[in-house]
DOMARFI-549479 format. One record per atom (N, C-alpha, C): x, y, z; residue number from 1; chain. Coordinates in steps of 0.02 Angstrom, whole numbers. Example, Ala and Ser with C-alpha at 12.3 -4.5 7.8 and 13.67 -1.06 7.14 Angstrom:
<x->660 | y->-284 | z->390 | nr->1 | kette->A>
<x->615 | y->-225 | z->390 | nr->1 | kette->A>
<x->660 | y->-165 | z->390 | nr->1 | kette->A>
<x->642 | y->-112 | z->354 | nr->2 | kette->A>
<x->684 | y->-53 | z->357 | nr->2 | kette->A>
<x->645 | y->2 | z->394 | nr->2 | kette->A>
//
This chain:
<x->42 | y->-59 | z->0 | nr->1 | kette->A>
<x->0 | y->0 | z->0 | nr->1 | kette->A>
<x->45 | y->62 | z->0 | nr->1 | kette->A>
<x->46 | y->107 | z->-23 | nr->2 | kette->A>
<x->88 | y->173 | z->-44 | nr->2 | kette->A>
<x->34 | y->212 | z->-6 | nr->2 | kette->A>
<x->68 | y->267 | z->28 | nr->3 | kette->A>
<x->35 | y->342 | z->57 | nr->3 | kette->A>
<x->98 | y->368 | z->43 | nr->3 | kette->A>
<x->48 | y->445 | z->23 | nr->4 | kette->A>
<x->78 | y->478 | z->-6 | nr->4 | kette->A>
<x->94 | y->536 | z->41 | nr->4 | kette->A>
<x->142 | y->601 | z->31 | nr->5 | kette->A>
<x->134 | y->642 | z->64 | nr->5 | kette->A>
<x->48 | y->710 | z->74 | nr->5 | kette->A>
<x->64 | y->711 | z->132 | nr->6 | kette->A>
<x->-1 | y->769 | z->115 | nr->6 | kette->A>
<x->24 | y->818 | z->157 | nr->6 | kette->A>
<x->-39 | y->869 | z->190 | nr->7 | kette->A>
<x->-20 | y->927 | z->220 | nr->7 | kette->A>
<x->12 | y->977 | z->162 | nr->7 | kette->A>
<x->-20 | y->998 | z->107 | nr->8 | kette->A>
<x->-6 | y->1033 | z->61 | nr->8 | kette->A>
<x->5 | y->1094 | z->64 | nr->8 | kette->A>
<x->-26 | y->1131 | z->147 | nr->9 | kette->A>
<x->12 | y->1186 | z->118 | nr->9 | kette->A>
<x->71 | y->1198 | z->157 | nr->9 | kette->A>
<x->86 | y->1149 | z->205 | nr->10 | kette->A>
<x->183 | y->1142 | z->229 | nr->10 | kette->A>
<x->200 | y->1158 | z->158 | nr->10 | kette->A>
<x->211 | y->1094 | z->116 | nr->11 | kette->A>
<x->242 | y->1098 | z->50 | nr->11 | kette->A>
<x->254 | y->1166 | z->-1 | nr->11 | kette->A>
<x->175 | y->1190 | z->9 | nr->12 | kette->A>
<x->178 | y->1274 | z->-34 | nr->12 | kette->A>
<x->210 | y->1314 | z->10 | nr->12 | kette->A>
<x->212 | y->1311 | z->67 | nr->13 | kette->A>
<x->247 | y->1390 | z->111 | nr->13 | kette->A>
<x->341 | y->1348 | z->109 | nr->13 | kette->A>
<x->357 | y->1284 | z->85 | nr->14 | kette->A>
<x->429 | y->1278 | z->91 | nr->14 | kette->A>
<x->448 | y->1313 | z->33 | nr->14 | kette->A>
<x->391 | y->1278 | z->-22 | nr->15 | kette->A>
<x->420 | y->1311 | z->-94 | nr->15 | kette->A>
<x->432 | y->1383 | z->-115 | nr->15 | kette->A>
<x->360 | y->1436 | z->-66 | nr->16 | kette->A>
<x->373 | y->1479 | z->-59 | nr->16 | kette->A>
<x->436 | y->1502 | z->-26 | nr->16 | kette->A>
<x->443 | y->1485 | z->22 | nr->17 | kette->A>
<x->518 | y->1498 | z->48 | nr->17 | kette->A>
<x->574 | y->1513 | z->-4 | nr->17 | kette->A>
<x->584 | y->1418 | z->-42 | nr->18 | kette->A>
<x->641 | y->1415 | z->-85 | nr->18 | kette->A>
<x->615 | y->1479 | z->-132 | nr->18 | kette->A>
<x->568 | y->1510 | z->-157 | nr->19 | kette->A>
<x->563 | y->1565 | z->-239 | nr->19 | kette->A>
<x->596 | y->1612 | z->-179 | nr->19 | kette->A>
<x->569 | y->1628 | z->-98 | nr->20 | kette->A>
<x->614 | y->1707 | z->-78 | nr->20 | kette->A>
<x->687 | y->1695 | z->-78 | nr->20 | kette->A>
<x->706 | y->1630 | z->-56 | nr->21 | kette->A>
<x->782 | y->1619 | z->-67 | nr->21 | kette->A>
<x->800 | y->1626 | z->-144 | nr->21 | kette->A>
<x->756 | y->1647 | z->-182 | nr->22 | kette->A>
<x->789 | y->1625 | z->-264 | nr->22 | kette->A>
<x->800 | y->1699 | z->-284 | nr->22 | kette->A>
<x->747 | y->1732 | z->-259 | nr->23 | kette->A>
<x->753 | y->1813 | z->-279 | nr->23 | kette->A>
<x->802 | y->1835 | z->-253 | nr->23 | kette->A>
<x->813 | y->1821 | z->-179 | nr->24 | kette->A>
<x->861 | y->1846 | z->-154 | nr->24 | kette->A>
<x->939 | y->1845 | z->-171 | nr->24 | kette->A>
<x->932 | y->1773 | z->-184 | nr->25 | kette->A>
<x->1007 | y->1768 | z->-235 | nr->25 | kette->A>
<x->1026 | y->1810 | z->-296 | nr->25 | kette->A>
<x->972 | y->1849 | z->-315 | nr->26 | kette->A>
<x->1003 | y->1889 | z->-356 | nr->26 | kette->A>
<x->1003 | y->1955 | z->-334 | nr->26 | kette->A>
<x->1001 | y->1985 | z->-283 | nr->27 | kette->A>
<x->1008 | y->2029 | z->-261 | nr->27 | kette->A>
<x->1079 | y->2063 | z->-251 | nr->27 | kette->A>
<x->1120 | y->2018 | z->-209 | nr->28 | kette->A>
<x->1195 | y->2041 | z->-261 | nr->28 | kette->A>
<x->1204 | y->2069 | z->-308 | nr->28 | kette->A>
<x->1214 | y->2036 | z->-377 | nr->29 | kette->A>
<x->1202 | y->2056 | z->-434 | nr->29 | kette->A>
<x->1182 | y->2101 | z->-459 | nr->29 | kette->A>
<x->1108 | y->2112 | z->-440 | nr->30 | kette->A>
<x->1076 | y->2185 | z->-453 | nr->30 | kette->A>
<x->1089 | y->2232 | z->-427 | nr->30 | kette->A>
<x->1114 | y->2213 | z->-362 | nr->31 | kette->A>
<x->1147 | y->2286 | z->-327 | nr->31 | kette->A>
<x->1238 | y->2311 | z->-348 | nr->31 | kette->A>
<x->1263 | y->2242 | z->-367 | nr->32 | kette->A>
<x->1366 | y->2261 | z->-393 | nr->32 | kette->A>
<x->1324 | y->2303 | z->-470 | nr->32 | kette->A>
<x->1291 | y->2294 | z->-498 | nr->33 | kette->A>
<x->1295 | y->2323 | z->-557 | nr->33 | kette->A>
<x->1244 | y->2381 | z->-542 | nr->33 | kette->A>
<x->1184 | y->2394 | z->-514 | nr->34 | kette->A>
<x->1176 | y->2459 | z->-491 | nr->34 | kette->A>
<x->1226 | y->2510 | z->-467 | nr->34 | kette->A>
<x->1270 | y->2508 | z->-428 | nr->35 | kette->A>
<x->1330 | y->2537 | z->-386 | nr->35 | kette->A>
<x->1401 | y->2524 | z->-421 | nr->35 | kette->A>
<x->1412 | y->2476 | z->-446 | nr->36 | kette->A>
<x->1487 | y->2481 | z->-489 | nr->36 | kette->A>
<x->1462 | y->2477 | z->-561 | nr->36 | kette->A>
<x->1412 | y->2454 | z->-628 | nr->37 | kette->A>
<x->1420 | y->2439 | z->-654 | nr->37 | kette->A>
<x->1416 | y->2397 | z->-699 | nr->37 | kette->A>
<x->1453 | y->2338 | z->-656 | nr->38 | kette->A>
<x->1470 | y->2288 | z->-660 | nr->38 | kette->A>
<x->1469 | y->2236 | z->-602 | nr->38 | kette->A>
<x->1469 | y->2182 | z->-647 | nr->39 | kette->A>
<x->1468 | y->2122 | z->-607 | nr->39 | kette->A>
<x->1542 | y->2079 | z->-592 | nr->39 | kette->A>
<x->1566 | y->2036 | z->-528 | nr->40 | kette->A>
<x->1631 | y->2023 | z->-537 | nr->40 | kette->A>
<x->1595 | y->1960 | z->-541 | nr->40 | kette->A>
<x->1637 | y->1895 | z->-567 | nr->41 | kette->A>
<x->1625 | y->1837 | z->-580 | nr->41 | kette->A>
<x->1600 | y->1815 | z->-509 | nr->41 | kette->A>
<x->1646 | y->1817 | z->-452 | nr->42 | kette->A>
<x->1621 | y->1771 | z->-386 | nr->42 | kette->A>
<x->1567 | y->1790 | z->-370 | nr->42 | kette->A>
<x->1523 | y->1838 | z->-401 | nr->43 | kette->A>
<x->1477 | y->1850 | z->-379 | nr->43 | kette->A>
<x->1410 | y->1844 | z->-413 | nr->43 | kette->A>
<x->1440 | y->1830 | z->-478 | nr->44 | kette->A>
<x->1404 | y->1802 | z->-544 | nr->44 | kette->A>
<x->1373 | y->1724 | z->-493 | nr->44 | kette->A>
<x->1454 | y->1688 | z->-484 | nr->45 | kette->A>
<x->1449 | y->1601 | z->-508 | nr->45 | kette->A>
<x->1401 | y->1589 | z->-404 | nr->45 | kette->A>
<x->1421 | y->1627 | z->-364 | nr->46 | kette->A>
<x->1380 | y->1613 | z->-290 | nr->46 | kette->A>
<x->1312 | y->1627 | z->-291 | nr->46 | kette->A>
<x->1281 | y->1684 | z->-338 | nr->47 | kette->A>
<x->1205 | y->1697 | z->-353 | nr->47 | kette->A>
<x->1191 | y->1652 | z->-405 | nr->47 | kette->A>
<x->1242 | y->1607 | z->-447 | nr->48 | kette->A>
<x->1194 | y->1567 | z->-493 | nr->48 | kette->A>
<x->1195 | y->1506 | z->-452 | nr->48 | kette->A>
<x->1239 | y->1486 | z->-398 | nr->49 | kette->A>
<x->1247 | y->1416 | z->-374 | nr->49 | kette->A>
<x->1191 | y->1439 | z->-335 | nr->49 | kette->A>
<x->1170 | y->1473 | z->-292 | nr->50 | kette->A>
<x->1108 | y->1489 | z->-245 | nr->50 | kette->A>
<x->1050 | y->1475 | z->-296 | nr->50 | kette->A>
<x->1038 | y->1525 | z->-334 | nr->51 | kette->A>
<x->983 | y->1528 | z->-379 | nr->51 | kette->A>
<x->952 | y->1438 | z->-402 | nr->51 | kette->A>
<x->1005 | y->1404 | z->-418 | nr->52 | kette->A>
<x->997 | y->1337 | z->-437 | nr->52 | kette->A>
<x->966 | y->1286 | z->-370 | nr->52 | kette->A>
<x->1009 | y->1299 | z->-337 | nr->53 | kette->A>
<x->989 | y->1256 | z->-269 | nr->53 | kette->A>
<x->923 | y->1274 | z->-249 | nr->53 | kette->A>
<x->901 | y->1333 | z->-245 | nr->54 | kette->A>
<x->833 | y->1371 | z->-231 | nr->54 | kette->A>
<x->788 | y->1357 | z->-284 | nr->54 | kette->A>
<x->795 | y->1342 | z->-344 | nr->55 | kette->A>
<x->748 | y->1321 | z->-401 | nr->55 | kette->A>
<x->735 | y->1255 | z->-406 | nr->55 | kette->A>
<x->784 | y->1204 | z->-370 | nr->56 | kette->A>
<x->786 | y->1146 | z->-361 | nr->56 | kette->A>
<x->754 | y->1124 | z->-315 | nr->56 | kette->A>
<x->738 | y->1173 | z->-226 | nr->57 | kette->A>
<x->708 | y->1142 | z->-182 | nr->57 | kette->A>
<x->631 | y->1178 | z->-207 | nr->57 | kette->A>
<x->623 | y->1239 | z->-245 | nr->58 | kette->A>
<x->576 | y->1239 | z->-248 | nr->58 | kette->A>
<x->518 | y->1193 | z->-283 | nr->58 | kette->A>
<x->546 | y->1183 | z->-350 | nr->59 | kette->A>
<x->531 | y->1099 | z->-370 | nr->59 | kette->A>
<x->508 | y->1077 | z->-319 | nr->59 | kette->A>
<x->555 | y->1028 | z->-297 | nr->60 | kette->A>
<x->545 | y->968 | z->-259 | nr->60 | kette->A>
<x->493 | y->990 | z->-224 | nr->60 | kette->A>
<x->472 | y->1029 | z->-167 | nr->61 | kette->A>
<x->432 | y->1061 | z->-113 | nr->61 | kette->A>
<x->353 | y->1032 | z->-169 | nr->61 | kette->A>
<x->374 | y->1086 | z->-208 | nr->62 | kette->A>
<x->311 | y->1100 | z->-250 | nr->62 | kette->A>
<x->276 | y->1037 | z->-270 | nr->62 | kette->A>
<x->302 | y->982 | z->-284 | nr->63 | kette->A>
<x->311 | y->907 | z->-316 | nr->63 | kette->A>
<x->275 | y->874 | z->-255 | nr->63 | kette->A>
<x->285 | y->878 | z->-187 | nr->64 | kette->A>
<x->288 | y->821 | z->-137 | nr->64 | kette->A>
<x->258 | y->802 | z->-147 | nr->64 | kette->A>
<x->179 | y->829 | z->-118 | nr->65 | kette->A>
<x->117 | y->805 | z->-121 | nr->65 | kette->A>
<x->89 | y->728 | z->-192 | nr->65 | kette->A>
<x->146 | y->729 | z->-217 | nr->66 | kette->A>
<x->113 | y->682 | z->-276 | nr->66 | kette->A>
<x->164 | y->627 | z->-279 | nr->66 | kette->A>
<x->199 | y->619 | z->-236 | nr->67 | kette->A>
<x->270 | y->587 | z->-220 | nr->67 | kette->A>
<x->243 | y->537 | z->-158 | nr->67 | kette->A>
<x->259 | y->461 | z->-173 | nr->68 | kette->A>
<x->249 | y->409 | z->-70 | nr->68 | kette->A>
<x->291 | y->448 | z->-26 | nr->68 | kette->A>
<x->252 | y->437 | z->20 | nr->69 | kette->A>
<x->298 | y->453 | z->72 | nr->69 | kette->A>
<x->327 | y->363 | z->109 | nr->69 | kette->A>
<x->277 | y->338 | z->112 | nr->70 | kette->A>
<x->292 | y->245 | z->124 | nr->70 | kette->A>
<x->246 | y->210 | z->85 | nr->70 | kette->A>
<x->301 | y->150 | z->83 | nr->71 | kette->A>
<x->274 | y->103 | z->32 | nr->71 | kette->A>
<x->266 | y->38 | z->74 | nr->71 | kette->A>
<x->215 | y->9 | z->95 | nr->72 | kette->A>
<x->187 | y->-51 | z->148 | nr->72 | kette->A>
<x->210 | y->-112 | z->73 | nr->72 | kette->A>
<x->254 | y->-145 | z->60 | nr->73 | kette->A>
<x->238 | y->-193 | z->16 | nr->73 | kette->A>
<x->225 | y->-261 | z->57 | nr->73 | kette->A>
<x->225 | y->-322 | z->32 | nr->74 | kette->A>
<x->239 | y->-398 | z->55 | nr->74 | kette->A>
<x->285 | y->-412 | z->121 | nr->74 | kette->A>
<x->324 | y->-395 | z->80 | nr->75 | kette->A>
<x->385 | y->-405 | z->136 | nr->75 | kette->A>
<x->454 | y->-342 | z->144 | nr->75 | kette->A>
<x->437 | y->-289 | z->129 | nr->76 | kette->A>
<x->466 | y->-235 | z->128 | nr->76 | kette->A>
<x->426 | y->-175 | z->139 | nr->76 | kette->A>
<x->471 | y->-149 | z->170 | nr->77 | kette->A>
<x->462 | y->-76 | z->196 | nr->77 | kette->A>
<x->507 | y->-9 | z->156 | nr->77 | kette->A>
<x->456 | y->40 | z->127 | nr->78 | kette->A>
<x->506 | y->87 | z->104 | nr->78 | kette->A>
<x->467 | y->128 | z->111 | nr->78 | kette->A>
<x->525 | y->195 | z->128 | nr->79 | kette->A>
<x->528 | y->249 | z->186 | nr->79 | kette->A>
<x->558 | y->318 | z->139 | nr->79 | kette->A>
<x->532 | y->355 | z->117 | nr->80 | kette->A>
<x->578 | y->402 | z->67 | nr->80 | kette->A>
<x->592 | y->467 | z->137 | nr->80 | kette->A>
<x->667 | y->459 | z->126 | nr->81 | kette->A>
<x->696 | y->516 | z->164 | nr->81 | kette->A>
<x->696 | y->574 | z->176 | nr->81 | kette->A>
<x->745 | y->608 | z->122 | nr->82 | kette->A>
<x->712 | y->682 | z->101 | nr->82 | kette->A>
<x->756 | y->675 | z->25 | nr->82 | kette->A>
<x->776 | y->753 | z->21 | nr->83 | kette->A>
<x->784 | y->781 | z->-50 | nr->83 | kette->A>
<x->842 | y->736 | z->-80 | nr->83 | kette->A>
<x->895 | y->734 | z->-49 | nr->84 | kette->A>
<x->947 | y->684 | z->-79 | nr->84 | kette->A>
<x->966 | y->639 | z->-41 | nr->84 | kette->A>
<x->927 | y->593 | z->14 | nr->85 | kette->A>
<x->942 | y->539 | z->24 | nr->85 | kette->A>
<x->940 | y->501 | z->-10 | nr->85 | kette->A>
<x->945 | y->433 | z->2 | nr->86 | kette->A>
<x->912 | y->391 | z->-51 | nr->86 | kette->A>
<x->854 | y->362 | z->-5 | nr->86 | kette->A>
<x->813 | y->316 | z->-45 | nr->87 | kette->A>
<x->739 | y->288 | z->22 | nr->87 | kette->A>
<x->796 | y->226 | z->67 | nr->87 | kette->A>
<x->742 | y->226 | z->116 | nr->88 | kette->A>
<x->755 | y->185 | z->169 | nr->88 | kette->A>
<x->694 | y->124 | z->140 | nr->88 | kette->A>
<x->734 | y->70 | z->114 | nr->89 | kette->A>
<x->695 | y->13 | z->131 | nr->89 | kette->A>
<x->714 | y->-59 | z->158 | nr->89 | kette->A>
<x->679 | y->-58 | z->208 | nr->90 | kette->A>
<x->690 | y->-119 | z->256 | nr->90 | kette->A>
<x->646 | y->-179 | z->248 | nr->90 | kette->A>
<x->676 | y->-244 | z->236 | nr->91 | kette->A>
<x->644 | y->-295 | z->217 | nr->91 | kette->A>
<x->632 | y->-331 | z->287 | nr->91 | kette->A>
<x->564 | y->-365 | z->302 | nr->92 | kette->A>
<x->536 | y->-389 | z->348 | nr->92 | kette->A>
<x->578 | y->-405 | z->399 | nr->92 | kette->A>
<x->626 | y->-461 | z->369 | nr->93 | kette->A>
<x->683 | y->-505 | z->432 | nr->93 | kette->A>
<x->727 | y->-435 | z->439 | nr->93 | kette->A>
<x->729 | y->-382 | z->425 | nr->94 | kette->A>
<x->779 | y->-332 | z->459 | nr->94 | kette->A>
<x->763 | y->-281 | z->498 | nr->94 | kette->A>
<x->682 | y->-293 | z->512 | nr->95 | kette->A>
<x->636 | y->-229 | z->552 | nr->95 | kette->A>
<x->654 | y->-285 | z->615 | nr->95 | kette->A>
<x->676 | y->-258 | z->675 | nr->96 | kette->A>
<x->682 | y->-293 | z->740 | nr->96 | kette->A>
<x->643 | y->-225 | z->794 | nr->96 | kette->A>
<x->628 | y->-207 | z->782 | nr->97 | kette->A>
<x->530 | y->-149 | z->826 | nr->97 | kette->A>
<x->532 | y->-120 | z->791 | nr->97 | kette->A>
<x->463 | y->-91 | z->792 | nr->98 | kette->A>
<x->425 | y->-12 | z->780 | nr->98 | kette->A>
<x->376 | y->9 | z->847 | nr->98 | kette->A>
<x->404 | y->88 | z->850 | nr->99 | kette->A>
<x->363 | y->102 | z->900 | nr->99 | kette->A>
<x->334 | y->181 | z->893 | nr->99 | kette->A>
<x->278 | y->172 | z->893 | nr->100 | kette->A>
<x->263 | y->256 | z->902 | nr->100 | kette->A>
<x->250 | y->295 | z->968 | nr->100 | kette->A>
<x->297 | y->344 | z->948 | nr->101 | kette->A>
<x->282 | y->391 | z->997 | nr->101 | kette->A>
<x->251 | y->452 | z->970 | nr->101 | kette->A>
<x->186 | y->480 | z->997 | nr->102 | kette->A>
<x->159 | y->537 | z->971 | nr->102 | kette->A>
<x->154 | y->534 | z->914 | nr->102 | kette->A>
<x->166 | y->596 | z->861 | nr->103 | kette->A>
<x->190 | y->584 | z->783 | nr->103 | kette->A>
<x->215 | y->567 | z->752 | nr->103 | kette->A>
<x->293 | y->520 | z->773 | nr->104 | kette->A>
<x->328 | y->490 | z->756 | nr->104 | kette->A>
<x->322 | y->422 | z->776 | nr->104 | kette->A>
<x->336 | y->362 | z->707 | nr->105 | kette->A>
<x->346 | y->309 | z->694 | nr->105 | kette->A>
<x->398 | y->302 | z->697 | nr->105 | kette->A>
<x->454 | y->260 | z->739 | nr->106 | kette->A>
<x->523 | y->250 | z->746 | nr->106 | kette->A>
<x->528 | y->167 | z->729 | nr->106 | kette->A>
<x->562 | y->159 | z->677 | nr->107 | kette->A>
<x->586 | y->87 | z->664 | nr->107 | kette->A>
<x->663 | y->76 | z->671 | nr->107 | kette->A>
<x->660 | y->13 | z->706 | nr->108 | kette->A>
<x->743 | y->-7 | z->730 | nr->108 | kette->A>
<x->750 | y->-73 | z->690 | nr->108 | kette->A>
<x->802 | y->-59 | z->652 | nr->109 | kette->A>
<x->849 | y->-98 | z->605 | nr->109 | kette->A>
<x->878 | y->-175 | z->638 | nr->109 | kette->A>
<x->901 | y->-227 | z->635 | nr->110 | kette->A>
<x->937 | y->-261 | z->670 | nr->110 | kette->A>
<x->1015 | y->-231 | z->663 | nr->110 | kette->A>
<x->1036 | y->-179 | z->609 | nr->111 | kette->A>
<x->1086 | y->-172 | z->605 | nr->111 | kette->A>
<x->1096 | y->-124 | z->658 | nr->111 | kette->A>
<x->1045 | y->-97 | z->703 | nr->112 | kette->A>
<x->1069 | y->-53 | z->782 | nr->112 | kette->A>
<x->1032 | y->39 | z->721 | nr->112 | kette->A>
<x->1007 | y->32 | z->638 | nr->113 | kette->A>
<x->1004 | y->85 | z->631 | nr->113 | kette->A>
<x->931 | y->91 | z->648 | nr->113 | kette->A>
<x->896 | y->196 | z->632 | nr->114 | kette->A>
<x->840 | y->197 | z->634 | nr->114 | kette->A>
<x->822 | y->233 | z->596 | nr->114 | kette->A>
<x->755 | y->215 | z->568 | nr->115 | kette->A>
<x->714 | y->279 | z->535 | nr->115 | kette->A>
<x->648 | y->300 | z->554 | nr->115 | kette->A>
<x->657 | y->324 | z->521 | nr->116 | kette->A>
<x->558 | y->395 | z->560 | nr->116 | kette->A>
<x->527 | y->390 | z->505 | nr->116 | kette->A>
<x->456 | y->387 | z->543 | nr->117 | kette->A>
<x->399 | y->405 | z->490 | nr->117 | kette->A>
<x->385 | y->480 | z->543 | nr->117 | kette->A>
<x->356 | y->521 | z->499 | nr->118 | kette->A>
<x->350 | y->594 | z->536 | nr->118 | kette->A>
<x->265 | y->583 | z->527 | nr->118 | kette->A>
<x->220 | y->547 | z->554 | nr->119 | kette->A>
<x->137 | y->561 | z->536 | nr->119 | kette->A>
<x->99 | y->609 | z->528 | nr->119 | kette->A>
<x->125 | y->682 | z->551 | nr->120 | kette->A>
<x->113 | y->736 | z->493 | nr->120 | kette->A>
<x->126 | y->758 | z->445 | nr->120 | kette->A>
<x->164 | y->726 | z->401 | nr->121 | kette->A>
<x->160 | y->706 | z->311 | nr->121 | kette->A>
<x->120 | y->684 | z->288 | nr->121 | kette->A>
<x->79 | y->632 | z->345 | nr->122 | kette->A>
<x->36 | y->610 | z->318 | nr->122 | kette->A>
<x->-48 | y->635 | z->310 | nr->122 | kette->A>
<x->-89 | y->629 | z->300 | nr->123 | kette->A>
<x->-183 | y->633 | z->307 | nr->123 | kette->A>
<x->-186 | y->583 | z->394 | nr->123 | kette->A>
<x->-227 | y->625 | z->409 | nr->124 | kette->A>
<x->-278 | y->562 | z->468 | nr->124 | kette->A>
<x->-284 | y->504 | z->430 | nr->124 | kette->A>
<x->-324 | y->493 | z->404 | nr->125 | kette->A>
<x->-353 | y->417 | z->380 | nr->125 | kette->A>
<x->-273 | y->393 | z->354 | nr->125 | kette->A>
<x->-240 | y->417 | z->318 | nr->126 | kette->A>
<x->-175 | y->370 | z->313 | nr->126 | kette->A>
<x->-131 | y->348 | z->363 | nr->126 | kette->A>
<x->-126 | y->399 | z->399 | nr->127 | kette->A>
<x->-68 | y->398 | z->471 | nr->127 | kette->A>
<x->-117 | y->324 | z->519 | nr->127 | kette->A>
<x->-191 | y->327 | z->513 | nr->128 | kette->A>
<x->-216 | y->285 | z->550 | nr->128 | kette->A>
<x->-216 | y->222 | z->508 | nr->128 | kette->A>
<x->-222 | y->216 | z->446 | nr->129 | kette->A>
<x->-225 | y->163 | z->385 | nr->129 | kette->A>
<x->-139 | y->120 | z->387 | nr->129 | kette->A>
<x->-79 | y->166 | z->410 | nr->130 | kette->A>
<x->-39 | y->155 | z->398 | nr->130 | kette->A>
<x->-26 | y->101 | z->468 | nr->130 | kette->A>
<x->-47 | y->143 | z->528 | nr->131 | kette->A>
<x->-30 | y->108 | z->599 | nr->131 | kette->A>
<x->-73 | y->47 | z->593 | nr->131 | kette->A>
<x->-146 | y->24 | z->583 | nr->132 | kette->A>
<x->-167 | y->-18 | z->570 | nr->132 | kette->A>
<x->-108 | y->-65 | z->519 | nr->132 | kette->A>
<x->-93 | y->-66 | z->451 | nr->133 | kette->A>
<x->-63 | y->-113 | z->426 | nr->133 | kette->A>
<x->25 | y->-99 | z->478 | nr->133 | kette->A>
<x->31 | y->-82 | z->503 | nr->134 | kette->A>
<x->88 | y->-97 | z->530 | nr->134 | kette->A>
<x->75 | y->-134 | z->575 | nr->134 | kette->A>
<x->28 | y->-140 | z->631 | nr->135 | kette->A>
<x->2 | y->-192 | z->691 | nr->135 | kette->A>
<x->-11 | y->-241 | z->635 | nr->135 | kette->A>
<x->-37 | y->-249 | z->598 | nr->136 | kette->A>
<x->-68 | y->-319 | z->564 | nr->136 | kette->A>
<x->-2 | y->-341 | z->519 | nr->136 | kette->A>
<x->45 | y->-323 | z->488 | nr->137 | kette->A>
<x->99 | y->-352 | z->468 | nr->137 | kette->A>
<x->135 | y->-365 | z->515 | nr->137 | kette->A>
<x->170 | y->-332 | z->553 | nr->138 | kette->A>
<x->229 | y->-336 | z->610 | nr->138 | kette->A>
<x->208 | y->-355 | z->689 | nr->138 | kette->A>
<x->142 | y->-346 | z->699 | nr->139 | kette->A>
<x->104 | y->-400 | z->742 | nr->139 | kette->A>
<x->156 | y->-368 | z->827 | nr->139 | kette->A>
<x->199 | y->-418 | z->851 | nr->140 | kette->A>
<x->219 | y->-408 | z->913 | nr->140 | kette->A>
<x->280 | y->-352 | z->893 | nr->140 | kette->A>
<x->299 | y->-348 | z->860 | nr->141 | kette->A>
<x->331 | y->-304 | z->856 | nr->141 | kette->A>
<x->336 | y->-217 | z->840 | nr->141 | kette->A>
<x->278 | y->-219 | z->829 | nr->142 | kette->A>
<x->244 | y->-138 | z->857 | nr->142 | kette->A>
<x->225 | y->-123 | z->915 | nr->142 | kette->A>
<x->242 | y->-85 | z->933 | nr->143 | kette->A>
<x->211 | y->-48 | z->1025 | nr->143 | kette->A>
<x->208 | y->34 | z->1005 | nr->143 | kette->A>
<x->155 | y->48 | z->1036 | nr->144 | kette->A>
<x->120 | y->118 | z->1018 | nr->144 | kette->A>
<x->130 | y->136 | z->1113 | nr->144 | kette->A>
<x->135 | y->195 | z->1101 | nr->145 | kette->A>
<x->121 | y->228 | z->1154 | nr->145 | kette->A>
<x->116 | y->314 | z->1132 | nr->145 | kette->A>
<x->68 | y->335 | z->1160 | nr->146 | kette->A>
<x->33 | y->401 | z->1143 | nr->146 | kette->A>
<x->49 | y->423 | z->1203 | nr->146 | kette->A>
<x->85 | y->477 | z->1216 | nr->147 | kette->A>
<x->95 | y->540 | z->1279 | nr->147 | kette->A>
<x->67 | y->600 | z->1257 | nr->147 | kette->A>
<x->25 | y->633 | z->1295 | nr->148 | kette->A>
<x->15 | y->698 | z->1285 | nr->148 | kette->A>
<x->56 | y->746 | z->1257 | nr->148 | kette->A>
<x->70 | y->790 | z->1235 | nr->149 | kette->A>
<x->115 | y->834 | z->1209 | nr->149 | kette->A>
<x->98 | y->893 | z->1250 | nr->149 | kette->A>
//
């Protein structure tokens, strides 16, 4: 079963973010050549490396919502990280617990590693769709515990 990300407008106010980081990178620029002129190269190639990175997260941001966030298969688990991780997927014999606390889904690796599910990425009905097939696949090896916040 695949869920996807939601909470759409986290996603629009990051992307928004990345376009103010994009304008802003050229602000340099517009100001060395308002006041000198001219432009010097280091200041060319640091507002185009910004500008790129900021057009890149804005993408991505903009994209999430239509992107898994987890993928429930047979006998595997996959977990997409963030922008340049790669996914986390853990095959049945290598999940040794899952436990939630509050919003977070914490799974422990046999290799001693861990990863997070963050359940506000997700919708209600998924975050609850998701904990259901996790008790019914992984059985004793889920433990929930809910604390107040």
């Amino acid at each position: 079963m695949n869920y996807k990300y939601s909470n759409t407008e986290l996603w629009r106010k990051k992307a928004r973010g990345s376009l103010f980081n994009i304008i802003v990178s050229l602000l340099p620029a517009v100001l060395s050549l308002y006041l000198h002129g001219r432009i010097e190269p280091f200041i060319v190639f640091g507002s185009g490396v910004v500008f790129l990175i900021g057009l890149c997260q804005m993408l991505h941001y903009y994209k999430m919502p239509e992107r898994d966030y987890v993928r429930v298969e047979d006998d595997i688990l996959d977990i997409r990280i963030g922008i340049a991780d790669p996914n986390a997927r853990l095959a049945d014999e290598e999940i040794k617990r899952i436990q939630q606390m509050d919003d977070v889904i914490s799974i422990k690796s046999d290799k001693g590693e861990e990863e997070n599910i963050y359940l506000e990425n997700l919708s209600d009905e998924d975050a609850a769709s998701l904990l259901d097939e996790l008790k019914h696949q992984y059985g004793n090896r889920m433990h929930t515990k809910n604390h107040p916040a």
